[in-house]
N, C-alpha and C positions, 0 to 999 in steps of 0.2 A: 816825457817820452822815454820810449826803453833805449834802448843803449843795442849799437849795429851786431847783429848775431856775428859770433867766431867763426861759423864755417861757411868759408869760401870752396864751393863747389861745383865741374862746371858740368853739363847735360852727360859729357863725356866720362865721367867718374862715378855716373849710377847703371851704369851697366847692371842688366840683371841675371843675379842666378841664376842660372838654370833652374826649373822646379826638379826636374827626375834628380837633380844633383844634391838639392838641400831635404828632397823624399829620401834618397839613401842615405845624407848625412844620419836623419833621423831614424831611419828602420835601421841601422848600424850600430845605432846606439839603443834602442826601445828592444828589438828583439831578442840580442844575444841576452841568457839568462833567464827569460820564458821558456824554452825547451832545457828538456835533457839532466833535469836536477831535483832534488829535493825540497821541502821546505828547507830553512835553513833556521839555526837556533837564534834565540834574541829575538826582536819586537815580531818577524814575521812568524815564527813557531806557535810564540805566544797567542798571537790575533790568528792564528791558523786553530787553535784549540780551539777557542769561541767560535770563531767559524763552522768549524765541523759540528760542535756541540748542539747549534741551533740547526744545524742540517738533519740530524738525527735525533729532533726531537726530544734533547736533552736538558734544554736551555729556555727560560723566558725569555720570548722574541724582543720585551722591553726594557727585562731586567738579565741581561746575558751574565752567566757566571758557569764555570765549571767546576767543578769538583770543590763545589763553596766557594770558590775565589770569581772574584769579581775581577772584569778586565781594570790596566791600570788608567785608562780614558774613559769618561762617563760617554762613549760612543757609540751608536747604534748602527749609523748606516754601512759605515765599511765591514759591520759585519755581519751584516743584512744584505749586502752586495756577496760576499763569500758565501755564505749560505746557497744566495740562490743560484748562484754560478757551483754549487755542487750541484746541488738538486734537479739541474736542468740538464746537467752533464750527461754524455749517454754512458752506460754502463764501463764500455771499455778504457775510456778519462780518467786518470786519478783525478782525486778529490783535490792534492797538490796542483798541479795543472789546470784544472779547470777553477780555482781562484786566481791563479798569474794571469789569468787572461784579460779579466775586464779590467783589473789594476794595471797591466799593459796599458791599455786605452785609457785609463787615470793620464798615464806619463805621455802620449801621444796628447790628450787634451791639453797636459800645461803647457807642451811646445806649441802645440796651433794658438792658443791664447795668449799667449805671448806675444807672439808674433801678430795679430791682430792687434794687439792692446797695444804694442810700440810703432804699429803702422800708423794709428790713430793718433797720434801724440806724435809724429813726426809729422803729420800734416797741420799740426796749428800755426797760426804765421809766425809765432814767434819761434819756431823750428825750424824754419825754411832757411836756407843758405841767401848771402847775400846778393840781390839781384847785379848782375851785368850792367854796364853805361851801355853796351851796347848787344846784349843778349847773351847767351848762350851758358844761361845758367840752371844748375839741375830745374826741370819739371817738379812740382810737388810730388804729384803721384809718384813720377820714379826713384822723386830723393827718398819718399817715406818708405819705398819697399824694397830700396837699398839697406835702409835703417832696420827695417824689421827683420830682414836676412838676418844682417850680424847680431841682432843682440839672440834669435836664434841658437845661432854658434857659440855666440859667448856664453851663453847659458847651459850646452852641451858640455863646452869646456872646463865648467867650475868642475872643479875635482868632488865637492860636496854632494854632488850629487846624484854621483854614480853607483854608491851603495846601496842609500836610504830611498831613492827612486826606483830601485825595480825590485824592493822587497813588498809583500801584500798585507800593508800593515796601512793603519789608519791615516800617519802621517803623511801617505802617499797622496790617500785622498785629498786631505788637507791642502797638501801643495795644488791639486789641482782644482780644487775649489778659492783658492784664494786668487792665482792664474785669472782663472773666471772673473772673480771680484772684481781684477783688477782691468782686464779686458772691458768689463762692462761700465766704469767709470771713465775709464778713459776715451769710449767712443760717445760717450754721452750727448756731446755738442752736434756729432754728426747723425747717431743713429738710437733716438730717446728710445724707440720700442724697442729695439733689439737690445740695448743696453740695461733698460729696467729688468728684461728678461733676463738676462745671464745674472745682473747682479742679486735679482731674486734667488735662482740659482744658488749661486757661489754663496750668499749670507746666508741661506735655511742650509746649506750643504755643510757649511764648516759649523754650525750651533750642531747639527745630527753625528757630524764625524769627531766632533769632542772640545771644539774650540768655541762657545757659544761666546761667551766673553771676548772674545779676538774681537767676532764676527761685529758687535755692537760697538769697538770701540774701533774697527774700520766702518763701521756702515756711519758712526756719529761723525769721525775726524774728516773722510769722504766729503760727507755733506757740508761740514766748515769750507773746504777746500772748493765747491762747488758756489756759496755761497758769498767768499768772496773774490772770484774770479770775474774778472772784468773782460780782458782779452778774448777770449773766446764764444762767452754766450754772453745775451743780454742779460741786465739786472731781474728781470721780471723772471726769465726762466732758469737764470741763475737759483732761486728763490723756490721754485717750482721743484727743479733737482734736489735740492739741501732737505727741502721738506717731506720732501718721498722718500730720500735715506734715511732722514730721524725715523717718519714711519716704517720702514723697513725695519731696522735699529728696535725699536718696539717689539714688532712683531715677532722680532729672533729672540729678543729676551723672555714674551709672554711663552715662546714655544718651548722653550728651556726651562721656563718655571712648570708649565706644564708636565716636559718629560720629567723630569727631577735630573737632568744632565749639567749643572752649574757646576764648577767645579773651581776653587782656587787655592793652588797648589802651589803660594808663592813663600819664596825662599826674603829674609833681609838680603841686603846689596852685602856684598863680600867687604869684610874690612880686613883681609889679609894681599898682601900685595903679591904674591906666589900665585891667589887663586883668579886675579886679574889677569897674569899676566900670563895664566894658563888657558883665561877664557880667550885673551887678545891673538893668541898661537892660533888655538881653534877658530877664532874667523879668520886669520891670515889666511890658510891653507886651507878651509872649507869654500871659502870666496873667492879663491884664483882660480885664474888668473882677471875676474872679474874687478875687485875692488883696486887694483891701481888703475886700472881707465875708469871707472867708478871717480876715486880724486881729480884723476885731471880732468876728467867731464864738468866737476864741480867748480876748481880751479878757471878753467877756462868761459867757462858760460858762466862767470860769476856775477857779471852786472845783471843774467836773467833770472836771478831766484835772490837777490839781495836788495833789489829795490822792491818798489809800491806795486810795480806793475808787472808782477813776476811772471814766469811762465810755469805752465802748466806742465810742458812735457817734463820739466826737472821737478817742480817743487809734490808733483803726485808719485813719482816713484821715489823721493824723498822721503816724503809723509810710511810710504808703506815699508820702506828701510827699515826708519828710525823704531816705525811701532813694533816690527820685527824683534830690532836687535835688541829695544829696552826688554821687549819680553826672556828674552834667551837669559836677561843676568837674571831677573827673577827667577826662573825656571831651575829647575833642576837636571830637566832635559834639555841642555841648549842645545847640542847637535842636532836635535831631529826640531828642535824651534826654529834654529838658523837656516833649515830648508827652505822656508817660508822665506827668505828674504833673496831668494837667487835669482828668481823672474823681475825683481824691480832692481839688484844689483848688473841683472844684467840689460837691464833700459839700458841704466846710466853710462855703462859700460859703452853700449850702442853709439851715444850721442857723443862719444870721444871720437869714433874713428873718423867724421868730417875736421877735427880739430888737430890729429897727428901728425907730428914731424915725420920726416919722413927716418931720418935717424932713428927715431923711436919705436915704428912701423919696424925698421931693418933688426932691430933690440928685439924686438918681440918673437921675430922670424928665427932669428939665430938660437936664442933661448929655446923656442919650444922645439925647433927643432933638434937640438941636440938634448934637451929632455926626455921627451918622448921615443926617439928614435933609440936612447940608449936604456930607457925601458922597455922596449919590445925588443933589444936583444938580450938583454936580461932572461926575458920570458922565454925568447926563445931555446936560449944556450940550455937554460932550467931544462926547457921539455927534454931537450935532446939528452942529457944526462939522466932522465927521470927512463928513456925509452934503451938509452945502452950504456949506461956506464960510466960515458965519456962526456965531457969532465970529470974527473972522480969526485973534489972536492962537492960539490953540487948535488951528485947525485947522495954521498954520505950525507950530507945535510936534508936534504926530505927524508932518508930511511931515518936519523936520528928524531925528526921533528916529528912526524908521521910513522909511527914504528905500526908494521900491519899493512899501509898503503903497497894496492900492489898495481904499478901504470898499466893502463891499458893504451893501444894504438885506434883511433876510429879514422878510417880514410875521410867522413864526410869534413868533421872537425879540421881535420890535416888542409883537406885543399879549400875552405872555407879561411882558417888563420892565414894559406898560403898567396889567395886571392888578394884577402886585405892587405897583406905588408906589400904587396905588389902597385895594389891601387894608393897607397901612403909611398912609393918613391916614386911613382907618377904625380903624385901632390907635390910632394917636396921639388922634382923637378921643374915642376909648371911654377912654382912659387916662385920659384928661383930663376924664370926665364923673366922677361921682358912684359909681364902681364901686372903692370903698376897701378891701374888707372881707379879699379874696381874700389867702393868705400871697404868691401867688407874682403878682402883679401887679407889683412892681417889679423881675421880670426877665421881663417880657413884652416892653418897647422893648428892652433891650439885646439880646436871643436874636432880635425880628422885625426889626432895626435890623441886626445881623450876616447876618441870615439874605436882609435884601431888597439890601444890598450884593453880596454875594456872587453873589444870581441876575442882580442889574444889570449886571457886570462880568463874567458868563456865558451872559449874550444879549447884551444889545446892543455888549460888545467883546471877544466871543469872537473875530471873525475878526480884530484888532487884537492877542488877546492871543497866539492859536496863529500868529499870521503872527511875534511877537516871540519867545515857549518854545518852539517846534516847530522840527527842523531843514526840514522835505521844504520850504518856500521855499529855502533855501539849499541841497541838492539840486538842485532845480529849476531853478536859477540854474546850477551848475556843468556841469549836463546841455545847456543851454543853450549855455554855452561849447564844450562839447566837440564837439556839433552842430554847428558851425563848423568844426570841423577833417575833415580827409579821412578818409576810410575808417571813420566814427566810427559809423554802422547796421552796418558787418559788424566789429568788433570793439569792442564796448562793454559784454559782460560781465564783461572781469577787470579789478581794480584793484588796485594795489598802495598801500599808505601807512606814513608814517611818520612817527611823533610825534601821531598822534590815539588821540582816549582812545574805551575801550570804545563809550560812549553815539552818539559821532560814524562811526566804524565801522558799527555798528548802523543809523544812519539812511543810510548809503549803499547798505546790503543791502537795509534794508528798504521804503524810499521810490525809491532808482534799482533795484532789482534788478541790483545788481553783486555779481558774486563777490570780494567784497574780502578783500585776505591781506595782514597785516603785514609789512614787507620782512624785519623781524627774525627770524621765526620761518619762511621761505618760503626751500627750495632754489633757487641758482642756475639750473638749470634749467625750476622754477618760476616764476622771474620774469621767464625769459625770452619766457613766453606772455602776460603782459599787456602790454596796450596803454597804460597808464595809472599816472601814479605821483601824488599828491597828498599834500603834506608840511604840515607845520603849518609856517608863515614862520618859529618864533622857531627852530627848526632846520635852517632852509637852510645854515646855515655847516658845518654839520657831515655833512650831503648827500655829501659825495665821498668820506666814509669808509666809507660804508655801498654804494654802487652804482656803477656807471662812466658819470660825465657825459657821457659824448664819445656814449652811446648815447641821447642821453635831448633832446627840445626844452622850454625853459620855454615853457607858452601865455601863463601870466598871473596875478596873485596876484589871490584872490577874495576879498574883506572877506563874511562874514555881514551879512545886512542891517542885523542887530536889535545884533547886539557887533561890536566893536569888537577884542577880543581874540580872534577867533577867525579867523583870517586864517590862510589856505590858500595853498600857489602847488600850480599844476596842474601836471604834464610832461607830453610826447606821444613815445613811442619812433619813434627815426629808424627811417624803412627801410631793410632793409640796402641 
């Protein structure tokens, strides 16, 4: 027989959220950063070039590449999703804009699937609190959507995930297709048709968005885990489940040999102890505050995942941890692999808060709140130094870092950050009154504490941050220069370069409206119609193997505002 579940909980301690309350947690966190900004450089610039490139008829729908370069994931749908959310866009939409949108709704789907998928796994009985001698012990229903609240919250709160989530980049998709995955296994026992459905879904979704191999080695492990589960379904449909993921599992594989999207980009395991113990930092601090209730959910519910007759709600967001995190040491990209692990880190997370001291609970509270809280004065002292001055120290320091940035004031931003730090000491004092009872109170600060940084640092230093992530300043700057030279109004459509990466390209098409072509993949007679050559500086030395100098004037090498490493020299073709 299994062994008495740890959480004792009683009807009175599953009070439920309010939904209007955990809808704003979420649009508080989903929205800020869909308006008012740029692409931004790195994975979403990158996948924003492909994007646009198949919008405009530039790109094989199958074989996407731009200017000869192939994206770095064998993926098609996220940028068959971009495409068509340009395409559809009315006239007046940037093309930036109108991709944040549906990748928007990417990050809305992983929080509702989440929350589904942990509702469903707090209802198996080996989840349920221990029943009362003489009643008054949580209701299933209400214990599981107490459960599903917090691991919600805890999921908003991983600090991991506030970057690489609201960029429109493949791994977004990713996360919300694995979400799906994982929603649709874990309702399995309660709802087979809706469950085969999403996890059809979620498995052809993550083989299309670049992970086919993930997808077969959760659609196979799934099925193991399905097959020998006792506790919740019978043996017969046990059997019935497992055989439908292998074929699933098939099917994602044949569809991948099919596209030619296979892709295995794996590293040996590190035998240096430096680059462990750098990978070990990166989950520490991508996974918080999730993975310490993660341990003690493990610790605590350990006779339900260490015996014969384990449970399901631990040992399936187990299972999708583990295949998680083995992947990230392989990878070379572990930060956007370790994304993938936040929705089951933050289950486990979930199924600690029936099992917390109350001491513990009090630890948590005090911590995040004087974290958080002294991060968004941070943010704010910044702004105010950024708008007059004062601080001085502060405000030198952005003109030093950011030389060129000039603050602008937007009232809507102003009373938008002003709202939220407002509703964040109405949290902090409610936290702090006499309102004990609720399970998921002690990731209320950490989820509204993640959730009011993030909108602080996307109003009031959005124009600080997109003046530093977005190339069109630096753009804007070299258009500038070129302005100054002759004949630059009747010949300023073509560019030539050499030594810039996809993403940099992109922002010269897409911010100057230059026809820009690689000099490497661009006929002699081709290059002989533009006006324009722009090389990256660390390959000037190697410049006169590639073009004939004697035709070419240096104007000037342009530093990026914001780096430092991204330094460009311009040329201007002599007339003949």
């Amino acid at each position: 027989m299994t062994q008495p579940t740890p959480a004792i909980v009683p009807q009175s301690a599953v009070r439920r959220l309010p939904r209007v309350a955990l809808w704003l947690f979420c649009a508080a966190y989903v929205l800020p950063g869909l308006f008012g900004r740029e692409p931004w450089k790195g994975n979403e610039f990158t996948a924003f070039g492909h994007m646009l490139a198949l919008a405009e008829g530039a790109s094989d729908w199958f074989n996407p590449s731009v200017w000869g370069q192939a994206p770095e994931l064998d993926a098609l749908l996220p940028y068959w999703l971009g495409a068509w959310a340009i395409q559809i866009a009315p006239s007046w939409l940037s093309a930036g804009f109108a991709v944040r949108i549906p990748f928007a709704g990417l990050l809305g789907l992983t929080l509702a699937s989440t929350w589904h998928g942990v509702y469903y796994l707090a209802l198996s009985p080996q989840a349920q609190p221990v029943p009362f001698a003489f009643g008054g012990e949580a209701q299933p229903k209400d214990y599981a959507r107490t459960i599903a609240d917090g691991a919600v919250l805890a999921l908003i709160a991983c600090l991991g995930l506030t970057l690489l989530s609201h960029e429109a980049s493949p791994i977004l998709m990713q996360l919300a297709f694995v979400s799906f995955a994982f929603y649709g296994v874990a309702a399995l026992p309660y709802h087979p048709r809706y469950s085969f459905s999403a996890l059809s879904t979620g498995l052809l979704g993550l083989c299309l968005s670049g992970a086919p191999s993930f997808a077969v080695l959760m659609a196979i492990g799934s099925g193991f885990l399905c097959l020998l589960d006792r506790q919740s379904t019978s043996h017969q449909t046990g059997r019935q489940h497992a055989l439908w993921l292998l074929l699933m599992g098939l099917a994602v594989a044949a569809l991948a040999t099919l596209l030619d999207v296979w892709q295995w980009r794996l590293m040996p395991l590190h035998n240096d102890w430096q680059e462990w113990r750098s990978l070990l930092r990166l989950v520490a601090w991508f996974t918080w505050p999730a993975w310490p209730l993660a341990v003690w959910t493990l610790w605590r519910w350990r006779r339900q995942w260490t015996s014969l007759h384990w449970s399901r709600h631990l040992v399936l967001p187990m299972w999708f941890t583990a295949l998680t995190l083995t992947t990230a040491m392989v990878t070379r990209s572990s930060e956007q692999t370790l994304l993938l692990a936040l929705p089951s880190f933050a289950t486990l997370a979930a199924f600690a808060l029936p099992t917390l001291r109350r001491s513990v609970a009090a630890l948590i509270d005090w911590f995040t709140l004087l974290f958080f809280s002294g991060c968004a004065f941070i943010i704010w002292v910044i702004w105010i130094a950024m708008q007059t001055g004062w601080p001085a120290q502060p405000a030198a320091n952005v003109e030093r870092l950011f030389p060129g940035f000039q603050p602008s004031f937007g009232w809507v931003a102003f009373i938008v950050a002003l709202a939220a730090t407002a509703v964040w000491i109405w949290l902090v004092t409610w936290r702090t009154a006499k309102h004990r009872q609720a399970l998921w109170k002690s990731m209320v600060l950490p989820a509204g504490g993640a959730a009011l940084c993030w909108l602080l640092l996307l109003t009031l230093w959005l124009p600080l941050l997109d003046f530093a992530r977005s190339y069109k300043p630096w753009v804007q700057q070299i258009q500038g220069v070129m302005a100054k030279q002759e004949a630059y109004e009747a010949r300023t459509g073509c560019l030539l370069s050499y030594g810039l990466d996809v993403g940099q390209m992109t922002a010269f098409h897409y911010h100057g409206g230059f026809d820009i072509k690689s000099i490497e993949t661009t006929s002699n007679e081709q290059q002989s119609t533009c006006p324009w050559l722009l090389v990256d500086n660390d390959l000037r030395p190697e410049l006169a193997s590639v073009v004939r100098l004697h035709e070419w004037n240096r104007v000037r090498t342009i530093r990026r505002p914001s780096d430092n490493n991204e330094d460009v020299t311009l040329y201007h073709r002599r007339h003949p």
